[in-house]
C-alpha positions as CSV (number, residue, x, y, z in Angstrom):
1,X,105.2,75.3,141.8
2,X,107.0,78.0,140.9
3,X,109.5,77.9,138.0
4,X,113.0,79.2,139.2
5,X,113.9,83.1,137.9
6,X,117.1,81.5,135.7
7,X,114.6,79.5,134.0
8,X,112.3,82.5,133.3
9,X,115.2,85.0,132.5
10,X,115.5,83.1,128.9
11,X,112.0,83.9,127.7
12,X,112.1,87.5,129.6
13,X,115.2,88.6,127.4
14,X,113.2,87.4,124.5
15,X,110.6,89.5,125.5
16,X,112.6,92.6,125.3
17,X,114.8,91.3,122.2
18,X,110.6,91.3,120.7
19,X,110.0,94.2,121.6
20,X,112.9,96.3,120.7
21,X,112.6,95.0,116.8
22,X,109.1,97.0,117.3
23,X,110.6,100.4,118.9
24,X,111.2,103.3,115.9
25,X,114.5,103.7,115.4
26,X,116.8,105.7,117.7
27,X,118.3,108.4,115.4
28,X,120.3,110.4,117.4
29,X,120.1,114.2,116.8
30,X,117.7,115.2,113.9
31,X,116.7,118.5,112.2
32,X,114.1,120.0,110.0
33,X,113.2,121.8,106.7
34,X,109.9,123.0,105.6
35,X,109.2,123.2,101.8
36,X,105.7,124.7,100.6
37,X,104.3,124.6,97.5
38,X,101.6,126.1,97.7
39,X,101.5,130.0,96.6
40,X,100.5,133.0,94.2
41,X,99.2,131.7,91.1
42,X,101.8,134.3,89.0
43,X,105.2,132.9,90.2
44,X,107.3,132.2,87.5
45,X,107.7,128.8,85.8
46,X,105.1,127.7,88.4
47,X,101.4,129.2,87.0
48,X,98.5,127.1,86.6
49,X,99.4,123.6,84.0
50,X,103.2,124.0,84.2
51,X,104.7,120.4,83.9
52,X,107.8,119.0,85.2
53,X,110.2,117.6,82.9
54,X,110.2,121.2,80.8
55,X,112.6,123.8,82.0
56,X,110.8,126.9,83.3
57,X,109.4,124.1,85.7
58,X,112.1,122.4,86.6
59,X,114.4,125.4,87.0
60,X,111.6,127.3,89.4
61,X,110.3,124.2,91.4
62,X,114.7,123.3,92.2
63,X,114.9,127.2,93.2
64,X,111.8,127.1,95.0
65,X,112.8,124.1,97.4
66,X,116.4,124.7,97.6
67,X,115.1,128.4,98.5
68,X,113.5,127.1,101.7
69,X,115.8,124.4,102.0
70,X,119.1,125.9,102.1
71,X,120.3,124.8,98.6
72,X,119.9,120.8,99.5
73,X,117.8,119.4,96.9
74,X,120.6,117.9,94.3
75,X,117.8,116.4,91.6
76,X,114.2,116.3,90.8
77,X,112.4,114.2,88.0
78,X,109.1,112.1,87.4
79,X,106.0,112.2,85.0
80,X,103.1,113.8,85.0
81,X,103.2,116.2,87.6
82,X,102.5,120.1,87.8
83,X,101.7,123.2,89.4
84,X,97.8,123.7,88.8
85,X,95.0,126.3,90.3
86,X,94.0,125.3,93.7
87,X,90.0,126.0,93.7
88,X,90.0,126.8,90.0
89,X,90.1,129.8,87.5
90,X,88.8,131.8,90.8
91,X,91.7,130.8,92.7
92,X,95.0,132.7,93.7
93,X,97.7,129.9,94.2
94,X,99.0,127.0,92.7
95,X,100.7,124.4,94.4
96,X,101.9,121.0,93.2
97,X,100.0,118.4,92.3
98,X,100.1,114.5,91.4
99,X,98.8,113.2,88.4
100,X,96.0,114.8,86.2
101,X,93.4,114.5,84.7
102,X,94.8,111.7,81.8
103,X,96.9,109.5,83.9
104,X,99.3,108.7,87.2
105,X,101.8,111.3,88.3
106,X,105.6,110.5,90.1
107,X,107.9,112.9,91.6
108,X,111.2,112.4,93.3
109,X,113.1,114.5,95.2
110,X,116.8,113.5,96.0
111,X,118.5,115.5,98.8
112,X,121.5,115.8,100.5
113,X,120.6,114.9,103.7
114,X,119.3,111.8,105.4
115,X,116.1,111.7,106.1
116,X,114.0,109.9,108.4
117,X,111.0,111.3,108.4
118,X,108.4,113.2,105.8
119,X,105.3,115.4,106.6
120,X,102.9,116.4,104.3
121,X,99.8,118.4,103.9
122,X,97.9,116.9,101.2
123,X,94.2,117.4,99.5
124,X,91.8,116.5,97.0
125,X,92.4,118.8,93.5
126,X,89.0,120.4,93.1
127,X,87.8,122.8,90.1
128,X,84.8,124.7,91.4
129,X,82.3,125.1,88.4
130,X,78.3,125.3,87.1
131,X,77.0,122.2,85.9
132,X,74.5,123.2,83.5
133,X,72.5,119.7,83.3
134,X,71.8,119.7,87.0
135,X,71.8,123.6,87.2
136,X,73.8,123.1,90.4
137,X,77.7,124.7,91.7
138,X,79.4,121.6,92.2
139,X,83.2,121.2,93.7
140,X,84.6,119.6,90.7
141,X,86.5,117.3,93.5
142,X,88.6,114.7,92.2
143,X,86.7,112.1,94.3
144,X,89.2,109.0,94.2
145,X,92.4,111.5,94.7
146,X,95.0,109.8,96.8
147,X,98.5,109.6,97.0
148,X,101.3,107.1,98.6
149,X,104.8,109.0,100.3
150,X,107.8,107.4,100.0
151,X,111.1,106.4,100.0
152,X,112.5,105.7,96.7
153,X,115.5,104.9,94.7
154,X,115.1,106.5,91.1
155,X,117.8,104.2,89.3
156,X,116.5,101.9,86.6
157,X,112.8,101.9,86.8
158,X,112.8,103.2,90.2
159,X,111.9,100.8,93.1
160,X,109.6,102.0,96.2
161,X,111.3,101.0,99.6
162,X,108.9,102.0,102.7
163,X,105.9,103.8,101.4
164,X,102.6,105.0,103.2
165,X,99.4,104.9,101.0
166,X,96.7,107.9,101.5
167,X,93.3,107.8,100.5
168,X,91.3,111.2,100.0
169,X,88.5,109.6,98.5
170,X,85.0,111.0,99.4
171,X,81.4,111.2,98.6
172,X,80.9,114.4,99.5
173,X,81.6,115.8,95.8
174,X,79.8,119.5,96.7
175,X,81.9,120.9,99.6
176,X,85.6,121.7,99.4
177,X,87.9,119.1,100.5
178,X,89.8,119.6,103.9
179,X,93.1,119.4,103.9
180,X,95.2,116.4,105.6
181,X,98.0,115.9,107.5
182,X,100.1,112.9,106.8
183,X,103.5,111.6,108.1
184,X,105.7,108.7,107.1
185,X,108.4,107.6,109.6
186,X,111.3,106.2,108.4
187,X,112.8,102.6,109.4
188,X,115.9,103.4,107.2
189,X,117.4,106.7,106.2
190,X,116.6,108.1,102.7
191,X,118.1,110.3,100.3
192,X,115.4,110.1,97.9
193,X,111.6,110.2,99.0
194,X,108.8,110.5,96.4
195,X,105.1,111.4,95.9
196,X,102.9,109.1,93.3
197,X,99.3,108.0,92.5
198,X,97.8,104.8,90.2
199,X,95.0,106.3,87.9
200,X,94.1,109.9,86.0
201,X,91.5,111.9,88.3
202,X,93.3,110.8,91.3
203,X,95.0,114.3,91.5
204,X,96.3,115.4,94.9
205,X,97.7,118.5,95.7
206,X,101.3,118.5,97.6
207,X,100.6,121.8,99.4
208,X,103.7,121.3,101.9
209,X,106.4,119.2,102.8
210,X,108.8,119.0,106.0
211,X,111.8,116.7,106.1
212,X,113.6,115.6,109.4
213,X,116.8,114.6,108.8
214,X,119.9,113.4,110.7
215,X,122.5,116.4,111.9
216,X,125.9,115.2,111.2
């Protein structure tokens, strides 16, 4: 027999009521900006082993972004994080990069816009070099580098809201590592999103960033 349509209407509306908690946020009309990191090797402030937290850094990675971001970042801070060689003391650039080789690296970036979405273009850090007890060229790959995007809220200790983990970790410790692609979508609008790993050798280079963000 069948069941009458009011008695199914109930459960179909809590269907849809399921189903909508599932849907991505509808944002309205959104916008981009597109920082990179990753450049010649000679910039100011930014060379190979500059550190945040001292002030040639600081000063030319807040000029860099707000350069490309039309003057929106309004603070930057975290530990153990740098500009270093990408592919060694052959390489031209620098970009930035999580961690190193002694321990776990944070950085936050606060903005003032409200984000709701963050691309990156992340990869292993990798030192080609000689290894004189095999006789062999090896990549020098950092072979458990990952990295987790976030949201984040630097008061206090800083607390993690929505975050998306990355693993770069490989086997392949001869070749160099490809680049990756990664995006986190927001459920709540940000301010504040941040780049961090858990253990030293884990380095990751930030190469670029994009931010969507709502157009008020």
């Amino acid at each position: 027999m069948k069941k009458p349509i009011l008695l199914l209407l109930p459960l179909i509306l809590a269907l849809g009521a399921c189903n909508n908690k599932n849907n991505k946020p509808s944002w309205g009309e959104t916008s981009t900006k597109t920082i990179v990191f990753k450049g010649d090797k000679n910039r100011s402030g930014l060379g190979s082993g500059s550190q945040l937290g001292t002030e040639a850094f600081d000063n030319a990675l807040t000029s860099l972004i707000n350069e490309q971001a039309d003057n929106s970042l309004t603070k930057l801070g975290g530990k153990k994080c740098g500009t270093q060689l990408v592919g060694g003391d052959s390489g031209t650039d620098t970009s930035l990069t999580i961690g190193t080789g002694s321990y776990d690296g944070l950085i936050y970036l606060t903005f003032n816009l409200d984000i709701v979405k963050i691309d990156v273009t992340l990869q292993n850090y990798y030192k080609p070099h000689h290894d004189y007890q095999t006789n062999q060229d090896v990549s020098g790959i950092d072979a458990n580098a990952e990295a987790t995007i976030c949201s984040y809220d630097p008061s206090g200790d800083g607390t993690v809201i929505e975050q998306k983990e990355i693993d770069l970790s490989t086997e392949d410790v001869v070749n160099v590592p490809a680049e990756r692609e990664e995006t986190l979508e927001l459920k709540e609008k940000t301010n504040t999103i941040a780049f961090y790993n858990s253990a030293e050798k884990h380095r990751t280079y930030i190469h670029s960033l994009t931010v969507t963000y709502l157009v008020k």
